[in-house]
C-alpha positions as CSV (number, residue, x, y, z in Angstrom):
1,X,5.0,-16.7,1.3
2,X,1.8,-18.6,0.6
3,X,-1.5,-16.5,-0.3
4,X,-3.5,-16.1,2.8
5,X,-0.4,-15.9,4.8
6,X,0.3,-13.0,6.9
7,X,3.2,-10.6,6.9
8,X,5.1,-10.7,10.3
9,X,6.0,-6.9,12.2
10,X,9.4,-7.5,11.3
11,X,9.5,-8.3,8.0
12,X,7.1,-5.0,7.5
13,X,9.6,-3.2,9.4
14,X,12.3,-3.9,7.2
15,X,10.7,-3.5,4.1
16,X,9.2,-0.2,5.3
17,X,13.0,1.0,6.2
18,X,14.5,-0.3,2.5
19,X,11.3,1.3,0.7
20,X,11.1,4.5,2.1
21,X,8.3,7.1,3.0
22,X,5.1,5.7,1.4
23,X,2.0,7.4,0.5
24,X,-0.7,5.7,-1.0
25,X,-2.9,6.7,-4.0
26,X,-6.8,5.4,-5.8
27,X,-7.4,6.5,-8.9
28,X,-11.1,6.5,-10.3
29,X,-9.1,4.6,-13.5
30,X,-7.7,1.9,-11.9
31,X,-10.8,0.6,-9.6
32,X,-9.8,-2.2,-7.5
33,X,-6.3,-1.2,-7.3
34,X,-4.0,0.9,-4.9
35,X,-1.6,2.8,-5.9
36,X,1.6,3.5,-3.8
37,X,4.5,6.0,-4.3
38,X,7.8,5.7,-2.2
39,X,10.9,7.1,-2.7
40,X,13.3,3.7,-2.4
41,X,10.2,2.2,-4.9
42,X,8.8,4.8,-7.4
43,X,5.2,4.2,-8.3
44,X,3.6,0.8,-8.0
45,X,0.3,-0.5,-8.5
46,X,-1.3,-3.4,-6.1
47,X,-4.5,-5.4,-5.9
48,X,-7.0,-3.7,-3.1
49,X,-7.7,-7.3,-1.3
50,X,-5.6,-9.0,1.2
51,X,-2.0,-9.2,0.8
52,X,-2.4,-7.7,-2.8
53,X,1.2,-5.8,-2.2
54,X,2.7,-9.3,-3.2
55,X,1.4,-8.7,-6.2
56,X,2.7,-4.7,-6.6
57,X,4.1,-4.2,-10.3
58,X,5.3,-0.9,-11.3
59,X,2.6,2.1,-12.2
60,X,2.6,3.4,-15.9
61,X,0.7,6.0,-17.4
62,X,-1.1,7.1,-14.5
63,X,-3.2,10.7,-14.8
64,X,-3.3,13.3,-11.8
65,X,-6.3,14.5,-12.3
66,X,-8.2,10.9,-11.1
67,X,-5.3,10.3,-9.1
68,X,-6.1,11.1,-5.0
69,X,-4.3,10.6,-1.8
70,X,-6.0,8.3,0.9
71,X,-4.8,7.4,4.6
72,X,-2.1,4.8,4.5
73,X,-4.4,2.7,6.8
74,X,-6.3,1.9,3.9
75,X,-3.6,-0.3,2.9
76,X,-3.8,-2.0,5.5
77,X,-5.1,-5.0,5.0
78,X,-3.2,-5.6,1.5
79,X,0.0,-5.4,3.6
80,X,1.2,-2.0,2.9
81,X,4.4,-1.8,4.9
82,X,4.0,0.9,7.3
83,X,0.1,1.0,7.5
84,X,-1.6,0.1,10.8
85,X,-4.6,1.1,12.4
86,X,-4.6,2.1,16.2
87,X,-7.1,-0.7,17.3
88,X,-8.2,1.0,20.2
89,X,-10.5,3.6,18.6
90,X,-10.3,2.6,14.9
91,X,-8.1,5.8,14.0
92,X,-5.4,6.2,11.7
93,X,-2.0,6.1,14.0
């Protein structure tokens, strides 16, 4: 996949199913960055700009205390598999 590209429905959908239940993480350490835990993936770390999950490497040394959970639609436009917004009134779905 080229950058700029998009991700199609069913490629997310089969990551998604290999990868597991993901939650996704920022940490006041790591600006810019997501962070992601599933359980068929461990903890990765991704760029917070379009399509950054191409560019997920694994997590090390993170700390709890600056670590928070956010929606998973935050990922969204990165390419998170699994995130999506519910476009007709902006919510989380």
């Amino acid at each position: 996949m080229t950058k700029g590209s998009t991700i199609s429905p069913v490629a997310i959908a089969e990551e998604t199913e290999t990868i597991g239940t993901i939650k996704l993480y920022t940490s006041a350490q790591h600006p810019g960055q997501w962070i992601a835990h599933a359980s068929g993936l461990g903890w990765v770390m991704f760029p917070a700009r379009a399509n950054g999950w191409e560019d997920r490497r694994p997590a090390r040394g993170l700390d709890p205390v600056h670590v928070r959970q956010v929606p998973l639609w935050y990922g969204l436009e990165a390419g998170l598999p699994g995130a999506f917004r519910n476009t007709r009134n902006g919510e989380a779905a």
